[in-house]
PDB file as gemmi writes it, atoms N, CA and C in Angstrom:
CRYST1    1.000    1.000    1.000  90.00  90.00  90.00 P 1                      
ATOM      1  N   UNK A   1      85.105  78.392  94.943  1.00  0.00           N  
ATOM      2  CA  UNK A   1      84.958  79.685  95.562  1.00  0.00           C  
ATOM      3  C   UNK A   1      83.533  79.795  96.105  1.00  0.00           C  
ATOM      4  N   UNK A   2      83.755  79.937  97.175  1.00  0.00           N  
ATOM      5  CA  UNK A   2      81.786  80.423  98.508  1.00  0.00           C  
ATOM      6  C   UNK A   2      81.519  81.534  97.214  1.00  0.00           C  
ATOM      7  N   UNK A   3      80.570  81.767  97.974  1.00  0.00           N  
ATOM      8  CA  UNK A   3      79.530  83.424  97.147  1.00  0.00           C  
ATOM      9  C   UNK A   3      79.995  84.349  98.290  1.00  0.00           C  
ATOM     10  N   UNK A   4      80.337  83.576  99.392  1.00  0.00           N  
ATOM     11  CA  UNK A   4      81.104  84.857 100.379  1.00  0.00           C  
ATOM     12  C   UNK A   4      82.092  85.661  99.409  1.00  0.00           C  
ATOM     13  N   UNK A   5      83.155  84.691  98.941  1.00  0.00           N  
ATOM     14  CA  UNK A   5      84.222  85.062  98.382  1.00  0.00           C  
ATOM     15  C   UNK A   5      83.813  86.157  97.542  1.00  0.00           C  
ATOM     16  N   UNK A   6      83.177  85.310  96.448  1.00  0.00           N  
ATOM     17  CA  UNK A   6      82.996  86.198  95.120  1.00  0.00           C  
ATOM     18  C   UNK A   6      82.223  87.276  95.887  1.00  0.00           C  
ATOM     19  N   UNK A   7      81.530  87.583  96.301  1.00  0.00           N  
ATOM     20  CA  UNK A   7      81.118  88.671  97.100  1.00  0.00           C  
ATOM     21  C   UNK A   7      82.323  89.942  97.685  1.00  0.00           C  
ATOM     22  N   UNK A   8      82.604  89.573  98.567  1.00  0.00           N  
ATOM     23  CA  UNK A   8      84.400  89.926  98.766  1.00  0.00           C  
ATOM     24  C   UNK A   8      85.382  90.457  97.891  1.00  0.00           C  
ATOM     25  N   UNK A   9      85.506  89.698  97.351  1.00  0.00           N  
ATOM     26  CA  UNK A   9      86.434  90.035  95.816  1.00  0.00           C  
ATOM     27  C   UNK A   9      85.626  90.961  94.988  1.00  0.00           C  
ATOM     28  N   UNK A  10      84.345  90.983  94.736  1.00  0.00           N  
ATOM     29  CA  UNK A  10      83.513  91.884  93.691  1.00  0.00           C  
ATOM     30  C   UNK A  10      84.073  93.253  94.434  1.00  0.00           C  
ATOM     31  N   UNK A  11      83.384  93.204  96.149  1.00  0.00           N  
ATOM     32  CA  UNK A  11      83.900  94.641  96.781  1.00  0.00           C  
ATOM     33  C   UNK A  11      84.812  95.255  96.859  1.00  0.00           C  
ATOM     34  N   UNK A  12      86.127  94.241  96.742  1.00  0.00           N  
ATOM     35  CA  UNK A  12      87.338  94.674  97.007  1.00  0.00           C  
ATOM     36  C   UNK A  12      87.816  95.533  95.355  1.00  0.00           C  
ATOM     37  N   UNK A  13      87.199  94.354  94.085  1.00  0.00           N  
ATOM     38  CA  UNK A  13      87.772  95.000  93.140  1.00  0.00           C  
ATOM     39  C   UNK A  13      87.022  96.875  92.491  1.00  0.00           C  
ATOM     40  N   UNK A  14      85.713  96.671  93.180  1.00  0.00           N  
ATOM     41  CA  UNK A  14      84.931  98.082  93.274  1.00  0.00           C  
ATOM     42  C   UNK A  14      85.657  98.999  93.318  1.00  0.00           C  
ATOM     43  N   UNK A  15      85.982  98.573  94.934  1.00  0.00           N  
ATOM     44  CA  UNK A  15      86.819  99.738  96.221  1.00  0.00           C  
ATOM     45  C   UNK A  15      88.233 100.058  95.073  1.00  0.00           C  
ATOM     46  N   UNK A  16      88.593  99.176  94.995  1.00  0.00           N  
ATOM     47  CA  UNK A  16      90.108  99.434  94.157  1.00  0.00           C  
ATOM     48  C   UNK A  16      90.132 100.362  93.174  1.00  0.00           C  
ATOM     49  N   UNK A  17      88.773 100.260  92.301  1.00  0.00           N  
ATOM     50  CA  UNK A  17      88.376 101.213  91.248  1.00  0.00           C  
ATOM     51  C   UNK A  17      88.063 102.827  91.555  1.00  0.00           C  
ATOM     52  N   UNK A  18      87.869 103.009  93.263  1.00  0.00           N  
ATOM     53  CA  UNK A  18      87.335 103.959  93.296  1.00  0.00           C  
ATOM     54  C   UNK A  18      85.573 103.932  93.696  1.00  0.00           C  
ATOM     55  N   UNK A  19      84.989 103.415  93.623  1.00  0.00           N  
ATOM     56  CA  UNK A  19      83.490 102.948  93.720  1.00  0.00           C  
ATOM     57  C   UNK A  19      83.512 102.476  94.511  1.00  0.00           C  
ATOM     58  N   UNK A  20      81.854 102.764  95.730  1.00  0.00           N  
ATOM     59  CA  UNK A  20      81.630 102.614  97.011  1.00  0.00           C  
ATOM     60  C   UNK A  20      80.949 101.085  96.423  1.00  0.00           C  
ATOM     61  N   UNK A  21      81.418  99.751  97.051  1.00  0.00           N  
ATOM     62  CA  UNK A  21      80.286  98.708  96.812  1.00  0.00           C  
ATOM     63  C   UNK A  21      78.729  98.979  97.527  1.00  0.00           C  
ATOM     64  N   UNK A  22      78.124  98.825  96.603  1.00  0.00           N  
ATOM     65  CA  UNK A  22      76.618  98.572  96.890  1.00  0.00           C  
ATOM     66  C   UNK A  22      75.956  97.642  96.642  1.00  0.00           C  
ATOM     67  N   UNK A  23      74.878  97.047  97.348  1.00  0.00           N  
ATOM     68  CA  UNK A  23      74.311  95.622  97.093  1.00  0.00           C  
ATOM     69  C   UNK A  23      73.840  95.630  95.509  1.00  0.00           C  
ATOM     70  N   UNK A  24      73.128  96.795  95.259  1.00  0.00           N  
ATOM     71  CA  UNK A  24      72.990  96.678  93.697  1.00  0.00           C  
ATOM     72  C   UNK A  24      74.362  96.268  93.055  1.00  0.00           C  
ATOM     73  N   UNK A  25      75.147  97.179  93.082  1.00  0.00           N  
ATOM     74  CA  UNK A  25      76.701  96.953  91.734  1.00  0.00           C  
ATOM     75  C   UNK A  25      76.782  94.922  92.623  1.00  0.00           C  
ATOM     76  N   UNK A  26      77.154  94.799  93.608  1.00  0.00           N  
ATOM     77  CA  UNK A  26      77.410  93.580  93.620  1.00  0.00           C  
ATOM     78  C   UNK A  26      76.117  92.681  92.983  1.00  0.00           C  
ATOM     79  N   UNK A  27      75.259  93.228  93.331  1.00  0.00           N  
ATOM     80  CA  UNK A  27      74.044  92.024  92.736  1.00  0.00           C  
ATOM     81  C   UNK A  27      73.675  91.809  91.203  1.00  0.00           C  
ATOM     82  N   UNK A  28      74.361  93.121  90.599  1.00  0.00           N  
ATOM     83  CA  UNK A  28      74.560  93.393  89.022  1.00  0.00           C  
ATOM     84  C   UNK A  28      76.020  92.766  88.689  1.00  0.00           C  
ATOM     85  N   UNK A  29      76.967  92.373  89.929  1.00  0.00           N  
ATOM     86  CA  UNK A  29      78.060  91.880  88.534  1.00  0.00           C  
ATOM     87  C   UNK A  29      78.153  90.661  89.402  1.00  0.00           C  
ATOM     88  N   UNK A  30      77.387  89.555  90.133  1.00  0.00           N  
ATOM     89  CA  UNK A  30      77.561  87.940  90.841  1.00  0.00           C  
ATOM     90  C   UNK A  30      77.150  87.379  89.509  1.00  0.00           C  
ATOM     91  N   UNK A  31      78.163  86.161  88.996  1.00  0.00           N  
ATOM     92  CA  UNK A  31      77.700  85.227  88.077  1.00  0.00           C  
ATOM     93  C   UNK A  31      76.403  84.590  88.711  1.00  0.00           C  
ATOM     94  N   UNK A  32      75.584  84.155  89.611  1.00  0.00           N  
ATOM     95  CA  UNK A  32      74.579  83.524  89.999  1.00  0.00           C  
ATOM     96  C   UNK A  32      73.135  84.389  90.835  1.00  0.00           C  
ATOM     97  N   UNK A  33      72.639  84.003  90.746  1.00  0.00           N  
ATOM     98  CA  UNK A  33      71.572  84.998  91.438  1.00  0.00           C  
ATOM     99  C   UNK A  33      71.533  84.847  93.283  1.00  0.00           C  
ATOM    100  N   UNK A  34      71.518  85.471  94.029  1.00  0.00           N  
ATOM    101  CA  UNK A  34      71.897  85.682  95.502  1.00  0.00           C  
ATOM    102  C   UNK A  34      70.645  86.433  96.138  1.00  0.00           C  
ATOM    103  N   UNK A  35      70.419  85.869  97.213  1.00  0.00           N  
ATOM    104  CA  UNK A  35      69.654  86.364  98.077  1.00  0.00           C  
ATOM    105  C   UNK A  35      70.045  87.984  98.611  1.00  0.00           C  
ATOM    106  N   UNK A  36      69.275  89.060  98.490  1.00  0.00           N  
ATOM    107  CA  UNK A  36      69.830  89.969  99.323  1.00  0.00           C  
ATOM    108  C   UNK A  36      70.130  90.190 100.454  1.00  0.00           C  
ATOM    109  N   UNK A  37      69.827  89.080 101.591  1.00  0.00           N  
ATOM    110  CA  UNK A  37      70.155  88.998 103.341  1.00  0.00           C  
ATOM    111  C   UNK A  37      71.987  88.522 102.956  1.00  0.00           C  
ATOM    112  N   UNK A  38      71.894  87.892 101.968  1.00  0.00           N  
ATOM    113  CA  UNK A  38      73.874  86.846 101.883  1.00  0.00           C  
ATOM    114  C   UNK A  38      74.025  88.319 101.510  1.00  0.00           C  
ATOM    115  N   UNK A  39      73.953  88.929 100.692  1.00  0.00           N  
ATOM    116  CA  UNK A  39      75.114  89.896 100.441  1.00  0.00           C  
ATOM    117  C   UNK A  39      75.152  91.432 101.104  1.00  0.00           C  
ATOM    118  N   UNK A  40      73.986  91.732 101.573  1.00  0.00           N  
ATOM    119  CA  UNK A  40      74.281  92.776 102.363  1.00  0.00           C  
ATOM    120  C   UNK A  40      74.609  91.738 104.002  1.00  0.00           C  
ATOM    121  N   UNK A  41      74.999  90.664 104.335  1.00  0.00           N  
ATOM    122  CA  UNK A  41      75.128  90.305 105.489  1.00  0.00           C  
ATOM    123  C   UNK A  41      76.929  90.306 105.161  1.00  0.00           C  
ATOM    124  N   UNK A  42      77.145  89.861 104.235  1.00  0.00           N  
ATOM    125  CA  UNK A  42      78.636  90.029 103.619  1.00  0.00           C  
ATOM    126  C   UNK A  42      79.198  90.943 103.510  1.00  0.00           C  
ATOM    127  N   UNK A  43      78.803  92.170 103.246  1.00  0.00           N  
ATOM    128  CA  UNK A  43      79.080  93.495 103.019  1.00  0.00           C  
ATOM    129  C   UNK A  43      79.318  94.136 104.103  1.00  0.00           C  
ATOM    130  N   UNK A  44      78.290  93.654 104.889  1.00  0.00           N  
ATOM    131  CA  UNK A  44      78.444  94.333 106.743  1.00  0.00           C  
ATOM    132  C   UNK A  44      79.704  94.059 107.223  1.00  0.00           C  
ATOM    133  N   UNK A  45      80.299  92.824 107.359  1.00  0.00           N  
ATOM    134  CA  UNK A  45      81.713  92.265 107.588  1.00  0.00           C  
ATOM    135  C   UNK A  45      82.480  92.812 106.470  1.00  0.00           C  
ATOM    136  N   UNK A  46      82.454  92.868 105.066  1.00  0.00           N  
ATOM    137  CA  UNK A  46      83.717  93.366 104.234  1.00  0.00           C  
ATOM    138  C   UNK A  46      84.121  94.471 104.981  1.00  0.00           C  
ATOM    139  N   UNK A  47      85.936  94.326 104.807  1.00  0.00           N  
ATOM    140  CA  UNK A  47      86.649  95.376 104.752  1.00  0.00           C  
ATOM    141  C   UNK A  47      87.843  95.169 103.368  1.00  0.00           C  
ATOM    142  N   UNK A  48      87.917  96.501 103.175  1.00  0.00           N  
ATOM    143  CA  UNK A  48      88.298  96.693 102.239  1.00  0.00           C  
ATOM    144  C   UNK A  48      90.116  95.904 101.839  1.00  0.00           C  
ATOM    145  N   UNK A  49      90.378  95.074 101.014  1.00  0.00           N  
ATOM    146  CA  UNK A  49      91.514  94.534 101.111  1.00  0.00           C  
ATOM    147  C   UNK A  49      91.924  94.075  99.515  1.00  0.00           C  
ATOM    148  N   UNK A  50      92.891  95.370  99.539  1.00  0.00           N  
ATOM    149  CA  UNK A  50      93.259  95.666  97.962  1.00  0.00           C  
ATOM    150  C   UNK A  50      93.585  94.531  97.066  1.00  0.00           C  
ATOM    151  N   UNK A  51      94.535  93.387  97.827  1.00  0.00           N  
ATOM    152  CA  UNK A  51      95.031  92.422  96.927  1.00  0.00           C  
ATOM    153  C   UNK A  51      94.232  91.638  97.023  1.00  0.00           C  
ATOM    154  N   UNK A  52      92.756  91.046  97.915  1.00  0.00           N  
ATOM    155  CA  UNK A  52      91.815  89.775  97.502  1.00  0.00           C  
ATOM    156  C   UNK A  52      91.146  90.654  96.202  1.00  0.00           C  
ATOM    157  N   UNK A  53      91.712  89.996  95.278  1.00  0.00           N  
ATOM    158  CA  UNK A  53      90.654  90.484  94.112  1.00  0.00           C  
ATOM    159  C   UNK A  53      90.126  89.212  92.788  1.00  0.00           C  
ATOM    160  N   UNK A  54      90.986  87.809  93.843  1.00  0.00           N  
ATOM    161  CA  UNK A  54      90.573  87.097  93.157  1.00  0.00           C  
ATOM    162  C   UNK A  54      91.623  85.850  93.625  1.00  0.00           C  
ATOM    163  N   UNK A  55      90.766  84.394  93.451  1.00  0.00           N  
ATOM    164  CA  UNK A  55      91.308  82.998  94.528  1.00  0.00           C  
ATOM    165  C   UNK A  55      92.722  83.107  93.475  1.00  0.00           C  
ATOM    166  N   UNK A  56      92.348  82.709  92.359  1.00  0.00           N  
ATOM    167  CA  UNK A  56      92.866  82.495  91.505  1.00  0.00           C  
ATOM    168  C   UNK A  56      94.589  83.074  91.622  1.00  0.00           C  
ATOM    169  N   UNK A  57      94.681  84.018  91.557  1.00  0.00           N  
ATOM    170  CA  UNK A  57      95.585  85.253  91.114  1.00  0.00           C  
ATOM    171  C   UNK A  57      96.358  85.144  92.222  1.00  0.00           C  
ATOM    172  N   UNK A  58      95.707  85.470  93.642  1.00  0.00           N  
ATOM    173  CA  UNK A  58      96.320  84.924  94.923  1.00  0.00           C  
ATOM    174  C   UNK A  58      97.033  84.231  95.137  1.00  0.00           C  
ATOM    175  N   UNK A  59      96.954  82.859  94.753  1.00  0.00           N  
ATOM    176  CA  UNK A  59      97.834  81.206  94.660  1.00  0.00           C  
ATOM    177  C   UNK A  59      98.993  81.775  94.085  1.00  0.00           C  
ATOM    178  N   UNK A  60      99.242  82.273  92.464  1.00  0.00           N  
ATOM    179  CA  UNK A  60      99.924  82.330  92.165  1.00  0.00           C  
ATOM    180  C   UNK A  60     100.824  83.109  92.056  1.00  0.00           C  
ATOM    181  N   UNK A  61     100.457  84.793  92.774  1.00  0.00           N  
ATOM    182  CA  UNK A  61     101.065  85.859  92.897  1.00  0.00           C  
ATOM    183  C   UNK A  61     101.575  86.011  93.754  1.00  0.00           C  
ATOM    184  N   UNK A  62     100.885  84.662  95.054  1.00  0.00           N  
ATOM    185  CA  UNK A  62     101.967  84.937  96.471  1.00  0.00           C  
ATOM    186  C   UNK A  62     103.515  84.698  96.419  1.00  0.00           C  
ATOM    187  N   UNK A  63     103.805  84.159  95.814  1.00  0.00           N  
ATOM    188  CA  UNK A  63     105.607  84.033  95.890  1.00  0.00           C  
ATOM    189  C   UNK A  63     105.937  84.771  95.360  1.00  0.00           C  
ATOM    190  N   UNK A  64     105.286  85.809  94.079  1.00  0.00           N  
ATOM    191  CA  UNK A  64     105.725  86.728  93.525  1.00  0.00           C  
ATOM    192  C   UNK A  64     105.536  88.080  94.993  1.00  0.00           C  
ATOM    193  N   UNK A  65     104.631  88.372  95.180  1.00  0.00           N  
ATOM    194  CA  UNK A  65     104.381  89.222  96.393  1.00  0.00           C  
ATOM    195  C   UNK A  65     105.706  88.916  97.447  1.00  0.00           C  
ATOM    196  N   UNK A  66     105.314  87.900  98.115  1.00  0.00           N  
ATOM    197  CA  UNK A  66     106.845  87.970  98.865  1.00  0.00           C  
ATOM    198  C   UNK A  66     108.233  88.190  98.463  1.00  0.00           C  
ATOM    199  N   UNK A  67     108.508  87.724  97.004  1.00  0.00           N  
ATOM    200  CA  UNK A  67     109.699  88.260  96.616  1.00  0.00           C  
ATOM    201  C   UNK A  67     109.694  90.039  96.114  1.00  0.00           C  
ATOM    202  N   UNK A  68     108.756  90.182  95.922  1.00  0.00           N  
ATOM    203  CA  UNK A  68     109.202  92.000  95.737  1.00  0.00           C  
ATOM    204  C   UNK A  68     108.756  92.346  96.806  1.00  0.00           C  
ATOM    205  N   UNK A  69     108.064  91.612  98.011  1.00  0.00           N  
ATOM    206  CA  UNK A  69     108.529  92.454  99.097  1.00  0.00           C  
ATOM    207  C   UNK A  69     109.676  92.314  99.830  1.00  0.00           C  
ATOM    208  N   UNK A  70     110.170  91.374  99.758  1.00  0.00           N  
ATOM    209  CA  UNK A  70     111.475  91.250 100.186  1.00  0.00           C  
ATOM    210  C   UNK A  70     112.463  92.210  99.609  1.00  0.00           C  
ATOM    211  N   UNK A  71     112.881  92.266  98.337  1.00  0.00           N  
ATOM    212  CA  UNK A  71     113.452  92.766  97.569  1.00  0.00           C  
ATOM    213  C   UNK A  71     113.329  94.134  98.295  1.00  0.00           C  
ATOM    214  N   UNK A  72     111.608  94.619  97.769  1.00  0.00           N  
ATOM    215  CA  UNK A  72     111.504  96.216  98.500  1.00  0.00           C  
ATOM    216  C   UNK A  72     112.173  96.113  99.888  1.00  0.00           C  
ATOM    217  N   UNK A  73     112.186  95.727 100.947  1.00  0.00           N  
ATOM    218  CA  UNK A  73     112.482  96.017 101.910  1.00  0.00           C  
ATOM    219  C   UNK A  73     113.919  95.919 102.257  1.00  0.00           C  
ATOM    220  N   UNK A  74     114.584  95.259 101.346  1.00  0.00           N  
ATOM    221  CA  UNK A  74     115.873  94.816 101.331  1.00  0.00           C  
ATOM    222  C   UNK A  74     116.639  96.373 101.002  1.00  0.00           C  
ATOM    223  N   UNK A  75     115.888  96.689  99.791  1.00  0.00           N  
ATOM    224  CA  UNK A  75     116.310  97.964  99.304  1.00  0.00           C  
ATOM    225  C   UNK A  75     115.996  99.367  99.975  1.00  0.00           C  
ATOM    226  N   UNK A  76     114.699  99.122 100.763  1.00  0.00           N  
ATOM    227  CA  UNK A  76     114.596 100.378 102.208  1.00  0.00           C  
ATOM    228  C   UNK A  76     115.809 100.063 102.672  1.00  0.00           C  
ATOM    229  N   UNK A  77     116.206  98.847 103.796  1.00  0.00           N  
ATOM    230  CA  UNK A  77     116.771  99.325 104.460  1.00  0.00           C  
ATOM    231  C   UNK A  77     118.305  99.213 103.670  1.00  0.00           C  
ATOM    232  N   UNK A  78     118.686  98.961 102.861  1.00  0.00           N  
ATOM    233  CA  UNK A  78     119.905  99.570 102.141  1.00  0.00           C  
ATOM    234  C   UNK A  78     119.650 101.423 102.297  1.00  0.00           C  
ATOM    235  N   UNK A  79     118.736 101.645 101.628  1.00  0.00           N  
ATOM    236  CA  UNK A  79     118.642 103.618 101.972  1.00  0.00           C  
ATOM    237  C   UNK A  79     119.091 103.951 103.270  1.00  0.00           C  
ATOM    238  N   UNK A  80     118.170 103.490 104.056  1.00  0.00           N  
ATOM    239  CA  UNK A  80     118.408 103.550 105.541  1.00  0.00           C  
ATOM    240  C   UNK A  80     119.767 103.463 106.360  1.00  0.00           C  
ATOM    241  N   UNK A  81     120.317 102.537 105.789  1.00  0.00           N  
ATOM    242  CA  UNK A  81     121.877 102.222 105.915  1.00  0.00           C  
ATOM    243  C   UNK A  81     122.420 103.560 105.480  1.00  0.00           C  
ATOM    244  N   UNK A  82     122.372 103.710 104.420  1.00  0.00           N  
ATOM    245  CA  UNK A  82     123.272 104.973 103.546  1.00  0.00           C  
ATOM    246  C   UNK A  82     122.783 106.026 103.812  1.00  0.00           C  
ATOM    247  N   UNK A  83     121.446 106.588 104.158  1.00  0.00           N  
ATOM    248  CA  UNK A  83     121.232 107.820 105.412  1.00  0.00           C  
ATOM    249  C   UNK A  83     121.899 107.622 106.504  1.00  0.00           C  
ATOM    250  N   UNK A  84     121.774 106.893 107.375  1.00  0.00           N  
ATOM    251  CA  UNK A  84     122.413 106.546 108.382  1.00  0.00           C  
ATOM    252  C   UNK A  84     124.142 106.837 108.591  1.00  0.00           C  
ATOM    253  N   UNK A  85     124.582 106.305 107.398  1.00  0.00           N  
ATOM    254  CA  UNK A  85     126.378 106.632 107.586  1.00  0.00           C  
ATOM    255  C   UNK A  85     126.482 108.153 107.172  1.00  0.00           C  
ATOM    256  N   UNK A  86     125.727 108.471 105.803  1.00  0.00           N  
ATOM    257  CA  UNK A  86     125.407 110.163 105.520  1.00  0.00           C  
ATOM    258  C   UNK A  86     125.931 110.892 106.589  1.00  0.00           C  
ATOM    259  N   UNK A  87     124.796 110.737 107.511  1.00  0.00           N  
ATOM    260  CA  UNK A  87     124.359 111.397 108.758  1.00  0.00           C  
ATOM    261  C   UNK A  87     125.686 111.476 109.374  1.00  0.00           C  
ATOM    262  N   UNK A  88     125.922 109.999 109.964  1.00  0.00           N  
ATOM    263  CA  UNK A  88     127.285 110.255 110.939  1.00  0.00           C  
ATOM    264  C   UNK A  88     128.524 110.670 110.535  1.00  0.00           C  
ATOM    265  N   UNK A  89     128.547 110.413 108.843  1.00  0.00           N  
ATOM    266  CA  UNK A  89     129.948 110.866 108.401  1.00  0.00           C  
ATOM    267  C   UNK A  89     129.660 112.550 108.813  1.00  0.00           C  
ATOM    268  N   UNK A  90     128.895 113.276 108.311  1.00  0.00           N  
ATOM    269  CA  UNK A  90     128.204 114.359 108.724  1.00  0.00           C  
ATOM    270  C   UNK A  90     128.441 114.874 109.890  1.00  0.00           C  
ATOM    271  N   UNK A  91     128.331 114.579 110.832  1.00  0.00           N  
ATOM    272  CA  UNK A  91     128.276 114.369 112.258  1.00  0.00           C  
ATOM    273  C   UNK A  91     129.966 114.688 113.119  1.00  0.00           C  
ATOM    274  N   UNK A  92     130.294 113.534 112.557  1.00  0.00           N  
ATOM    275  CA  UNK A  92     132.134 113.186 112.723  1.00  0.00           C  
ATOM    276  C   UNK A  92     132.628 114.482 111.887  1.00  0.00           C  
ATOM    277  N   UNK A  93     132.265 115.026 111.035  1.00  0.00           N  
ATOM    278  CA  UNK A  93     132.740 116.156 109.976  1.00  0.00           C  
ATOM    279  C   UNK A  93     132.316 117.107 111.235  1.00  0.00           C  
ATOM    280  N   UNK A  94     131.390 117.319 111.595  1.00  0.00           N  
ATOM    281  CA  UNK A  94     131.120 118.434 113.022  1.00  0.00           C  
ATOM    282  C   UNK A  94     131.631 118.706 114.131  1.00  0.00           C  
ATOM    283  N   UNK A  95     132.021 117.295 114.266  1.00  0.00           N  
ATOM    284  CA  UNK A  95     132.643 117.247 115.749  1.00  0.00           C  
ATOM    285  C   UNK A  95     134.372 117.740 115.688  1.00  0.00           C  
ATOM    286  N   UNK A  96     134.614 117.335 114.761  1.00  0.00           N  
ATOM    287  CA  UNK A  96     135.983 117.597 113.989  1.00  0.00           C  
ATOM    288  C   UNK A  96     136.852 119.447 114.003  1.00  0.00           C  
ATOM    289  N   UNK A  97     135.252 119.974 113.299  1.00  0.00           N  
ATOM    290  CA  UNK A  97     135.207 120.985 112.885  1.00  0.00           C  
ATOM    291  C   UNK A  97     135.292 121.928 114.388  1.00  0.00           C  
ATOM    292  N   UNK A  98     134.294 121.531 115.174  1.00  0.00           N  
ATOM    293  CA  UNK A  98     134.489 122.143 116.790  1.00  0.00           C  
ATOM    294  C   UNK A  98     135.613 122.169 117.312  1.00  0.00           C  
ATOM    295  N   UNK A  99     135.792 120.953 117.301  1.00  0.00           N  
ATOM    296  CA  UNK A  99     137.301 120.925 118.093  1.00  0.00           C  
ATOM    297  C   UNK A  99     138.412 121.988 117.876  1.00  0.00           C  
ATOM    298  N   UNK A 100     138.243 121.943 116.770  1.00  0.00           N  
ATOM    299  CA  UNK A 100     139.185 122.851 115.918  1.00  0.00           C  
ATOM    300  C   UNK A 100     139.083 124.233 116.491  1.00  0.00           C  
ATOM    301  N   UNK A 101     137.341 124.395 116.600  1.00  0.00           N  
ATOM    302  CA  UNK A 101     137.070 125.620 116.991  1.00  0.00           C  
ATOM    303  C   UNK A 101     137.395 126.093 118.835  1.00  0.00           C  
ATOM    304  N   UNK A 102     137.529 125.046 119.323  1.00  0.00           N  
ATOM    305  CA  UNK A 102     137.779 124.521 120.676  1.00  0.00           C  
ATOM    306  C   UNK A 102     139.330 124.842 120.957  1.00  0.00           C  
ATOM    307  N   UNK A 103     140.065 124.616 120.058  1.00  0.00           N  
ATOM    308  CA  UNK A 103     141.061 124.539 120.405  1.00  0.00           C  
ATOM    309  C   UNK A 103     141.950 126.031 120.000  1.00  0.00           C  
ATOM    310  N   UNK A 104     141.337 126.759 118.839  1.00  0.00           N  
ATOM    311  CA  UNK A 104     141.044 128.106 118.557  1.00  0.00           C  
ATOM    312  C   UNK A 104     140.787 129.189 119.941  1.00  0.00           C  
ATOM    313  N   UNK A 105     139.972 128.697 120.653  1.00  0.00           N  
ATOM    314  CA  UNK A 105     139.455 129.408 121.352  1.00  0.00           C  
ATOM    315  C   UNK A 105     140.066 129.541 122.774  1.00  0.00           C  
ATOM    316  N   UNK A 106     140.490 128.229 122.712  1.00  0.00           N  
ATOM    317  CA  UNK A 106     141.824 127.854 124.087  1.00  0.00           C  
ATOM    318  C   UNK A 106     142.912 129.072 123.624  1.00  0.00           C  
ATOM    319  N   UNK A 107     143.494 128.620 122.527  1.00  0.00           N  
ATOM    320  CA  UNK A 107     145.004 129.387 121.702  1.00  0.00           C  
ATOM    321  C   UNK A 107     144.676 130.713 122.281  1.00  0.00           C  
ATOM    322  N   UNK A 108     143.368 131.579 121.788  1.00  0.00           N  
ATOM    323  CA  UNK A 108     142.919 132.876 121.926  1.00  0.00           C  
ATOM    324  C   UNK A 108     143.306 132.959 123.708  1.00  0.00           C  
ATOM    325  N   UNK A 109     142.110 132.530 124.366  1.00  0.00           N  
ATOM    326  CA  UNK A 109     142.355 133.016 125.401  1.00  0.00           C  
ATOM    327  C   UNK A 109     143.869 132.954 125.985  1.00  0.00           C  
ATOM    328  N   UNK A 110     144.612 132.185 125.642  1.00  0.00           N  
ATOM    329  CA  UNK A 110     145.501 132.326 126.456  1.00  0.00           C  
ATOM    330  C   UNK A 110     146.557 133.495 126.076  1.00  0.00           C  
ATOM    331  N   UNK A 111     146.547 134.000 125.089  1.00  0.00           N  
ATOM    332  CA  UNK A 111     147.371 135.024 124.704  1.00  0.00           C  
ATOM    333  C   UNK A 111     146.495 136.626 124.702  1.00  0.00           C  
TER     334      UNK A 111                                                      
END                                                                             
């Protein structure tokens, strides 16, 4: 892992906590001692990115990550599906209901 990284990851796990990174908190929790131009030059480029919070964890959580996002999204659009027919069964129940009223209204006038 660069000192970019661990740099990166320190900010990201800050930000996650709630806490603005600052060159101090990062320069108080780097296992090694760092120049202050590397880490406020690092900091200038960080943006905030919830899941780098570590190389490690990454490797092994990505197949886990893609499978519950899959999963999640599998299961949106299942909802989506079943709003969707909701709706039109809904819909077809309306159009139904008019007609009726349509045809009510024909009966009327003509008598």
């Amino acid at each position: 892992m660069t000192i970019n990284d661990e740099i990166l990851i320190l900010a990201n796990q800050l930000a996650n906590k709630g806490s603005k990174p600052t060159v101090a908190l990062i320069k108080s929790k780097l296992n090694k001692k760092v120049s202050l131009p590397v880490i406020i030059s690092t900091l200038k480029v960080w943006q905030h990115d919830p899941s780098f919070i570590s190389l490690a964890e990454e490797s092994v959580d990505t197949s886990k990550d893609k499978k519950t996002k899959k999963n999640t999204s599998e299961k949106e659009t299942d909802l989506f599906r079943q709003s969707l027919n909701d709706e039109l069964a809904q819909m077809k129940q309306e159009i139904i209901e008019l007609k009726q009223l349509v045809k009510q209204l024909i009966v009327q006038q003509k008598s």
